[in-house]
KEVOTI-120063 format. One record per atom (N, C-alpha, C, O): residue in three letters; x, y, z. Coordinates in steps of 0.001 Angstrom, whole numbers, plus 500000, padded with zeros to 6 digits. Each point is the difference from the previous one (the first is absolute). Last residue first. Layout:
<rs>
alaXYZ
...
</rs>
This chain:
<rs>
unk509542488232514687
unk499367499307501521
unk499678501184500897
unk499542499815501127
unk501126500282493446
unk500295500446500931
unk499261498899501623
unk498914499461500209
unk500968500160494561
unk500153499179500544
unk500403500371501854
unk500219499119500831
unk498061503698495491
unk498909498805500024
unk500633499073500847
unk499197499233500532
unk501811505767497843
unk500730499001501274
unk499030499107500531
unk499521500059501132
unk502142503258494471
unk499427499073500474
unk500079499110500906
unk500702498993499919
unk502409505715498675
unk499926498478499967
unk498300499798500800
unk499609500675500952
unk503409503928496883
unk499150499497500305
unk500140498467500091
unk500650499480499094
unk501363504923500846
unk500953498509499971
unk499296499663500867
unk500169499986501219
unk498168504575499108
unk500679499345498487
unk501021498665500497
unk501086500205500542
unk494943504176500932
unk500388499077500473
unk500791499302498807
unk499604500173498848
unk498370504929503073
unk500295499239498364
unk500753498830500705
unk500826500340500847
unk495209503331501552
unk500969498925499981
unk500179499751498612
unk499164500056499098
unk498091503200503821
unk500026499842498784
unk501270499353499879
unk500938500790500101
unk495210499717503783
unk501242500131499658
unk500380499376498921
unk499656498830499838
unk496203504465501188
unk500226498780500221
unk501495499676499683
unk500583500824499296
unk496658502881499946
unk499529498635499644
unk499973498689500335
unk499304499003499810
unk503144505604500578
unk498351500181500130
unk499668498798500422
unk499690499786501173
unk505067499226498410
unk499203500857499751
unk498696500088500304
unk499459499003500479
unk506047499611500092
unk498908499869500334
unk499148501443499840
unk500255501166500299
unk503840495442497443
unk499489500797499852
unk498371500136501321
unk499113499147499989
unk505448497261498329
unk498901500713501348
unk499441501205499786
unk500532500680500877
unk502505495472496511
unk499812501280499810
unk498876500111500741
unk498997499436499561
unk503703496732499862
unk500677500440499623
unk499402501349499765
unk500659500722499251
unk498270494011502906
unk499433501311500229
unk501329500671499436
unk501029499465500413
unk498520495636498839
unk501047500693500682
unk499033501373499652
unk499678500103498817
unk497949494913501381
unk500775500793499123
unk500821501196500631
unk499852499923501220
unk496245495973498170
unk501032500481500841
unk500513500499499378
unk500025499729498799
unk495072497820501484
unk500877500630499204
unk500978500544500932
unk499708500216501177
unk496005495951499517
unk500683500870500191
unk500929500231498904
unk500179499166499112
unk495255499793499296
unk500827499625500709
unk500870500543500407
unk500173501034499355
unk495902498391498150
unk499668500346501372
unk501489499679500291
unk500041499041500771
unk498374500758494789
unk500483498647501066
unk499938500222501288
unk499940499054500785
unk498846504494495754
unk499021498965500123
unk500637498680500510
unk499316498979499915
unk501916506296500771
unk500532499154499855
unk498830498813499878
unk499270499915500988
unk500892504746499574
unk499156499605498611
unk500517498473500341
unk499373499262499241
unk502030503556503634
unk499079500041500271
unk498893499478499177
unk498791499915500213
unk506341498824501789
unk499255500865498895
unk498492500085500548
unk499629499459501042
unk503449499523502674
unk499162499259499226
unk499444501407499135
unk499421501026500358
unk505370497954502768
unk499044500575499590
unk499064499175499080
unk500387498973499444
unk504526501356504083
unk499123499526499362
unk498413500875499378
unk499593501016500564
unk505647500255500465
unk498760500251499973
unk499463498389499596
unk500558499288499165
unk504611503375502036
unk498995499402499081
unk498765499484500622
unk500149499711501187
unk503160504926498968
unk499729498636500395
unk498790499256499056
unk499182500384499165
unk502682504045499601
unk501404498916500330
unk499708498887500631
unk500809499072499987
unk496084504917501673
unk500879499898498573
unk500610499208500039
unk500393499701501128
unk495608498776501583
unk500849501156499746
unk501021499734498986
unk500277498965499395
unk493761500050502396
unk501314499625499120
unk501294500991500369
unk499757501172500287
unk496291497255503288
unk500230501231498501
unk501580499242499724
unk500922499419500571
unk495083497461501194
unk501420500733500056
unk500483500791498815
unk500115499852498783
unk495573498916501410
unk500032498888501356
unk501684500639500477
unk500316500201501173
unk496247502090495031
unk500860499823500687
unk499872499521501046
unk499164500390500816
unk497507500704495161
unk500259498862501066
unk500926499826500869
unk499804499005500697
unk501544503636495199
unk498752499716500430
unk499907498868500943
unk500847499109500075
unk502746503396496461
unk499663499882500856
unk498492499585501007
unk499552501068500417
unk501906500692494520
unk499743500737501136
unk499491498465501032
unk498917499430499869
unk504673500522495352
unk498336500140500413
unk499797500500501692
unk501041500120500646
unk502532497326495349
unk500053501599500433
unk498128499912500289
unk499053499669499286
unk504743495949499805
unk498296500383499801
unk500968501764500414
unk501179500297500192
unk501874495981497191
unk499875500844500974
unk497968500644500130
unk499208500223499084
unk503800496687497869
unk501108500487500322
unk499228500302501603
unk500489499519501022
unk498665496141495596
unk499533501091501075
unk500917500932500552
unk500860499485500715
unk499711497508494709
unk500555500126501555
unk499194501263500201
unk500002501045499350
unk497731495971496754
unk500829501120500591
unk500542499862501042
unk499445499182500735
unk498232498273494666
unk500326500107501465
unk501227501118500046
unk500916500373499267
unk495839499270496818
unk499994498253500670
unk500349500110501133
unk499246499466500814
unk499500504257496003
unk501560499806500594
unk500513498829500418
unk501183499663500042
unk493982502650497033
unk500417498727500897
unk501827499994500249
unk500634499510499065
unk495195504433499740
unk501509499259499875
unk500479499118500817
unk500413500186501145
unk493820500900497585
unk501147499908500912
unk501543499695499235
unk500152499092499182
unk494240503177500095
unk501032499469499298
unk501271500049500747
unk500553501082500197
unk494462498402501353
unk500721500877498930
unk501048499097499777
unk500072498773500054
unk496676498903502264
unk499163500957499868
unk501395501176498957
unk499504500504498993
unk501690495517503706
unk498893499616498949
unk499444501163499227
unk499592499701498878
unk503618500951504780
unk500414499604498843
unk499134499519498618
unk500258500107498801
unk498739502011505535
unk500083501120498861
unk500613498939498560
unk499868500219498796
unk499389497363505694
unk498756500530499208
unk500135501079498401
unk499338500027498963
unk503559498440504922
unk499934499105498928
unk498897500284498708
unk499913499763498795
unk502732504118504828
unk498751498695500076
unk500111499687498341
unk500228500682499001
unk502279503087503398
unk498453500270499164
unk499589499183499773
unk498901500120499457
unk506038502269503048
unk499113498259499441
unk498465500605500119
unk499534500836500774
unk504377502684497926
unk499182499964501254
unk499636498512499661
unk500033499695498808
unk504446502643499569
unk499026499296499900
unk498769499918500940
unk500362499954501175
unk505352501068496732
unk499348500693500600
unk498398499861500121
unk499595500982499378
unk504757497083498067
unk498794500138500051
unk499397500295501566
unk499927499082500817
unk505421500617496590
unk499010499408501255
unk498653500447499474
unk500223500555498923
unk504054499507498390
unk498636498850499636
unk499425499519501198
unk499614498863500271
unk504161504269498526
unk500331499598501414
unk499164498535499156
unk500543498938499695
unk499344505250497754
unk501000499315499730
unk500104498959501227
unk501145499573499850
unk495130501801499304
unk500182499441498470
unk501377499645500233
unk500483498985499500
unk495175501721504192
unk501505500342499536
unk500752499479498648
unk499759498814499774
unk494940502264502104
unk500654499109499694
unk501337500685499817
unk500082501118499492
unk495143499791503377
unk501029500280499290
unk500795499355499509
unk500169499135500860
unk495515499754500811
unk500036501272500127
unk501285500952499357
unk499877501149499576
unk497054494082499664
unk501268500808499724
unk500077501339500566
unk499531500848499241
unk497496494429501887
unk500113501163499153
unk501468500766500226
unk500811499817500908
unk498064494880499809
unk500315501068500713
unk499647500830498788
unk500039499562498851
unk498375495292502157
unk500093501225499340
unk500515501047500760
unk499622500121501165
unk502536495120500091
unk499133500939500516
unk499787500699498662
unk500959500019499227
unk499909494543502193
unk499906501211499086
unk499815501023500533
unk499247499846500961
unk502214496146502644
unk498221500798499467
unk500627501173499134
unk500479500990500553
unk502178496005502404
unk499537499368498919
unk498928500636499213
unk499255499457499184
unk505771502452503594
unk498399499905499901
unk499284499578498960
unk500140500554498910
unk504770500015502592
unk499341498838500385
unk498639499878499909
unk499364499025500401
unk503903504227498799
unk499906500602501359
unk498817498660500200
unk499192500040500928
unk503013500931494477
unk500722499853500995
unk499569500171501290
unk500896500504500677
unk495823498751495990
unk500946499195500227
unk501429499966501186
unk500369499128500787
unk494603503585497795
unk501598500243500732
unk500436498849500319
unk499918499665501182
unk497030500974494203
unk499738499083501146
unk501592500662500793
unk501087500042499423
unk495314501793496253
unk501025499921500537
unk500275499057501275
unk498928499775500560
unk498589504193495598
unk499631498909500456
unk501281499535500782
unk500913500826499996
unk497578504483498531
unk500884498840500023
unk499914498704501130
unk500077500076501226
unk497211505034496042
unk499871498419500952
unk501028499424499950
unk500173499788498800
unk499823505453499806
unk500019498939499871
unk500076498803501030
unk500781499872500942
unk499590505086500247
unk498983499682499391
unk499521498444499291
unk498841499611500143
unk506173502885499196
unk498734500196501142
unk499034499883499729
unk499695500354498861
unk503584496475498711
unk500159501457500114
unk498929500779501454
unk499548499275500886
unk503385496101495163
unk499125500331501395
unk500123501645500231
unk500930500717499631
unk500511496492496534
unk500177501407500158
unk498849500319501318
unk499164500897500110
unk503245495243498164
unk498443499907500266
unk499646500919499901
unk498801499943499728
unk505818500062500500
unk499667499328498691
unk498722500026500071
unk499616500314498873
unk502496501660504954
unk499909500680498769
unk499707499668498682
unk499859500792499068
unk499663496931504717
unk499233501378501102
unk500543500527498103
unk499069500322499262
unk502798494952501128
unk498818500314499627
unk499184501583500150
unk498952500106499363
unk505436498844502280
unk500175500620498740
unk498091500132499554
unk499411501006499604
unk502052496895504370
unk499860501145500128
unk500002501112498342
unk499697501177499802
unk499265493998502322
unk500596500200498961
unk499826501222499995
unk498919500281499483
unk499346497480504118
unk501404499896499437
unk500760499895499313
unk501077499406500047
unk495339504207501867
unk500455499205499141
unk500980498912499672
unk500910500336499242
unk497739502992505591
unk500885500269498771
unk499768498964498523
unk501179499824499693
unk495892503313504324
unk500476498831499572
unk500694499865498507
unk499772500499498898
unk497107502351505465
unk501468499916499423
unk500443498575499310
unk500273499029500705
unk494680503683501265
unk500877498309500167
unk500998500370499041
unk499518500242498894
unk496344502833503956
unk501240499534499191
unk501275498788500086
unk500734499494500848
unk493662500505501388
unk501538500392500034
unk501150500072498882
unk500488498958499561
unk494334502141499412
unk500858499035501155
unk501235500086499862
unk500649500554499113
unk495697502770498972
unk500028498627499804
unk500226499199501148
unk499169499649500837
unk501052505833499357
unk500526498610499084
unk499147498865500316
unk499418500068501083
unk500317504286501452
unk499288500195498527
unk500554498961499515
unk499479499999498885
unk503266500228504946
unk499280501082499885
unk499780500166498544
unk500796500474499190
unk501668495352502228
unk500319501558500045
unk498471500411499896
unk499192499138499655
unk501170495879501900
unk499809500874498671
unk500796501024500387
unk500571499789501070
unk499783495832502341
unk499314500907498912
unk500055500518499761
unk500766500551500791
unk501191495572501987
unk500686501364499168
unk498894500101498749
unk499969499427498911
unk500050498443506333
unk499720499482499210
unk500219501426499147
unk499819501107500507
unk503110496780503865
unk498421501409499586
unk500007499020498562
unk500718499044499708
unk502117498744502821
unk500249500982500970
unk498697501148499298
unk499508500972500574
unk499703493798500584
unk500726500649498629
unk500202501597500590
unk499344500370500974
unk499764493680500279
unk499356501634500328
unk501246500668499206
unk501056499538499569
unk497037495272499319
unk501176500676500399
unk499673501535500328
unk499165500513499254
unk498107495779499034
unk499496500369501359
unk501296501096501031
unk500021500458501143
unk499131498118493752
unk500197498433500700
unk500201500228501403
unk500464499085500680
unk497435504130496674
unk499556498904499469
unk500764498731501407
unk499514499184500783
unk501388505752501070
unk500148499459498322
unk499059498782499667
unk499435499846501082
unk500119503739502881
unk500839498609499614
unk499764499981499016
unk498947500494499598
unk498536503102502443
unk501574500219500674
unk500884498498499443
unk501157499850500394
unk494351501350498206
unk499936499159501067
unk501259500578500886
unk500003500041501231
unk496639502096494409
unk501436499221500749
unk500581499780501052
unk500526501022500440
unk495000499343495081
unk500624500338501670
unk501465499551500723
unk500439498854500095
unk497693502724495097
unk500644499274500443
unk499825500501501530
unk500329501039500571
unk496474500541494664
unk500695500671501249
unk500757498425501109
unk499077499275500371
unk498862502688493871
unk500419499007501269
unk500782500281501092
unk501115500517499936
unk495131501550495439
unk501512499870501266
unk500158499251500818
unk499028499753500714
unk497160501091495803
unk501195500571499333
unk501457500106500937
unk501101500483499737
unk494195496994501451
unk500377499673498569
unk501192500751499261
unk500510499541498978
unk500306499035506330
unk498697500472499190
unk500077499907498623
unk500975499430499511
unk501439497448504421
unk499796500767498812
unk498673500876499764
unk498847499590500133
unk504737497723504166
unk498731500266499654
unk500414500771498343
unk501114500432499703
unk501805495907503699
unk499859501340498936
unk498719499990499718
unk499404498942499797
unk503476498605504328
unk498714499949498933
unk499933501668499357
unk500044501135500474
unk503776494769502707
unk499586501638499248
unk498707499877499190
unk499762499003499318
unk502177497525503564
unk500506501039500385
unk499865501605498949
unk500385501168500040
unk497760494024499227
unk498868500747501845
unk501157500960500235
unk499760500630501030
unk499518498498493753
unk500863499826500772
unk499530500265501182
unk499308501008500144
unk500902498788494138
unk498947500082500968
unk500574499515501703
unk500627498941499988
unk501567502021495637
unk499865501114501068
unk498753499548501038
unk499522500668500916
unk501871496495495408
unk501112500191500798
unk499896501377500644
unk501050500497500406
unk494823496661497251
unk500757501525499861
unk501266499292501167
unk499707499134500825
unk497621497222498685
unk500523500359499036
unk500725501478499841
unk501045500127499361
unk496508498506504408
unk500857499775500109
unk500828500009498471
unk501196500279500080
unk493995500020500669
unk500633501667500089
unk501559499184500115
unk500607500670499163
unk496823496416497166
unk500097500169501505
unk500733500985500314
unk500940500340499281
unk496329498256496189
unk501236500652500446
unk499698499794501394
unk498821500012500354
unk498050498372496768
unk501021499867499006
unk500997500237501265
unk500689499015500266
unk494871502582500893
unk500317498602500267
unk501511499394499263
unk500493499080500654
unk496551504527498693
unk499665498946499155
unk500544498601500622
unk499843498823499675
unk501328505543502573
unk498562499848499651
unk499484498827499474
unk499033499484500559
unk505423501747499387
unk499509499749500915
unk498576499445500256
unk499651498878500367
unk502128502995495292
unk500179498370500572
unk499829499246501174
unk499814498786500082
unk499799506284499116
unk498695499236499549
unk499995498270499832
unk499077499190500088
unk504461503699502130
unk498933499778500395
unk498479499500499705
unk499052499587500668
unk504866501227496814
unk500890498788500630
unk498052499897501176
unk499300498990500071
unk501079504574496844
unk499689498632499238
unk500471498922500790
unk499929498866499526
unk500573505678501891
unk498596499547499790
unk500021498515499486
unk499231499140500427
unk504837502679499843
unk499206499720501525
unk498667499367499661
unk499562498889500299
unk503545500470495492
unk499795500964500526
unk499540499323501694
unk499967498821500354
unk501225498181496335
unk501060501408499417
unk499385500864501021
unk500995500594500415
unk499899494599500947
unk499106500480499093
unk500633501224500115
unk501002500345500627
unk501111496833502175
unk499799499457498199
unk498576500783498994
unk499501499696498916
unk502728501213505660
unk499456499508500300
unk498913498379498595
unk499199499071499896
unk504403504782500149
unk501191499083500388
unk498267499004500809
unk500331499079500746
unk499413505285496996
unk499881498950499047
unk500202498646500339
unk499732499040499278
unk499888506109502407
unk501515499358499631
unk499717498575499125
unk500835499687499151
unk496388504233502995
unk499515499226498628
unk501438499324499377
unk500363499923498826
unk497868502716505212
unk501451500414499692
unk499804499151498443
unk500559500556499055
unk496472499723504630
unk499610501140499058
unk501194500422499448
unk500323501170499793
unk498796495804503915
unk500424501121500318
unk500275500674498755
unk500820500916500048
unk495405495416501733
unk500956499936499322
unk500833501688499901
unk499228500960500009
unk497210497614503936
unk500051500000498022
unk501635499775499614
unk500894499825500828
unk495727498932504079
unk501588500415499528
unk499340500243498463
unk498986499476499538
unk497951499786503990
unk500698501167499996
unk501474499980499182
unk500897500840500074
unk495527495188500045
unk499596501425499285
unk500503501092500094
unk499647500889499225
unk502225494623502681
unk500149500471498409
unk499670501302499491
unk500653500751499275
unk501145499102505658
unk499152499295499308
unk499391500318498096
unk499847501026499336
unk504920498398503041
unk499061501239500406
unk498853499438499807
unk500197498815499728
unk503680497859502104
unk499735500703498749
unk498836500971500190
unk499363499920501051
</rs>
């Protein structure tokens, strides 16, 4: 394990340590209340550092459970994090909630096996399909405004730039990969369906997404 004084907490404020924020899981530290093994990120294969307005992930080339991954899929250029495609499985909700751009939607990807809610923002919504178009923005926004809760979605698809490459991706094949917002650290798979290469970096849309917690 690292030694205590160099690890923090990775400034994701998921909650899954039982208190609501980083800071507050560390001031239990402090008091003695909390052990670093309570965060499920605390880990001798990855340590996240924080400052007070950003968090930066180091990455190893392995996932949490030590599986290697073909790159890790960050942002576009000026965003957030990776776009995340996802459908409702109640697709009618995208027009009864009157979800729209810009709006929080709460939520869990049931179909692709993942136990962790996500807030996503809206970048676009479809009224007649009921995909949502989304960057993930952390547990955090939920306390703080006002969220549409959907309860659960099928993960359609990320769109994001490539990073870390161990193996470039190609069209039509499938990929492993690690989001970059992902707070399980874990591997992801999925079929590469658009190669764009730019300035930036290579601009990928990935879709028939699965969780591969049980991969050997």
């Amino acid at each position: 394990m690292p030694p205590l004084e160099s690890w923090l907490p990775p400034g994701k404020n998921c909650g899954l340590c039982g208190e609501s924020s980083c800071k507050s899981f560390l001031r239990m530290i402090n008091t003695g209340q909390k052990n670093y093994n309570d965060c499920p990120f605390y880990s001798d294969r990855q340590t996240c550092r924080q400052s007070e307005h950003s968090s930066e992930a180091i990455y190893t080339g392995k996932d949490i459970l030590g599986h290697p991954y073909d790159f890790v899929l960050g942002p576009l250029p000026g965003e957030i994090s990776a776009r995340k495609i996802v459908l409702p499985f109640r697709s009618d909700l995208v027009e009864k909630m009157n979800i729209q751009k810009g709006d929080l939607v709460l939520g869990r990807p049931m179909g692709a096996g993942c136990p962790i809610p996500h807030v996503l923002k809206v970048i676009k919504a479809e009224k007649v399909t009921g995909l949502l178009y989304t960057w993930v923005v952390g547990p955090k926004y939920s306390r703080e405004q006002e969220v549409k809760d959907v309860n659960a979605y099928h993960m359609i698809g990320f769109e994001g730039i490539a990073n870390r490459v161990t193996r470039e991706p190609a069209f039509g094949c499938r990929v492993t990969f690690l989001p970059g917002f992902c707070m399980m650290a874990l591997n992801h798979t999925g079929l590469i369906n658009m190669i764009l290469q730019k300035s930036c970096g290579m601009h990928v849309r990935i879709e028939d997404i699965r969780i591969l917690a049980g991969m050997d």
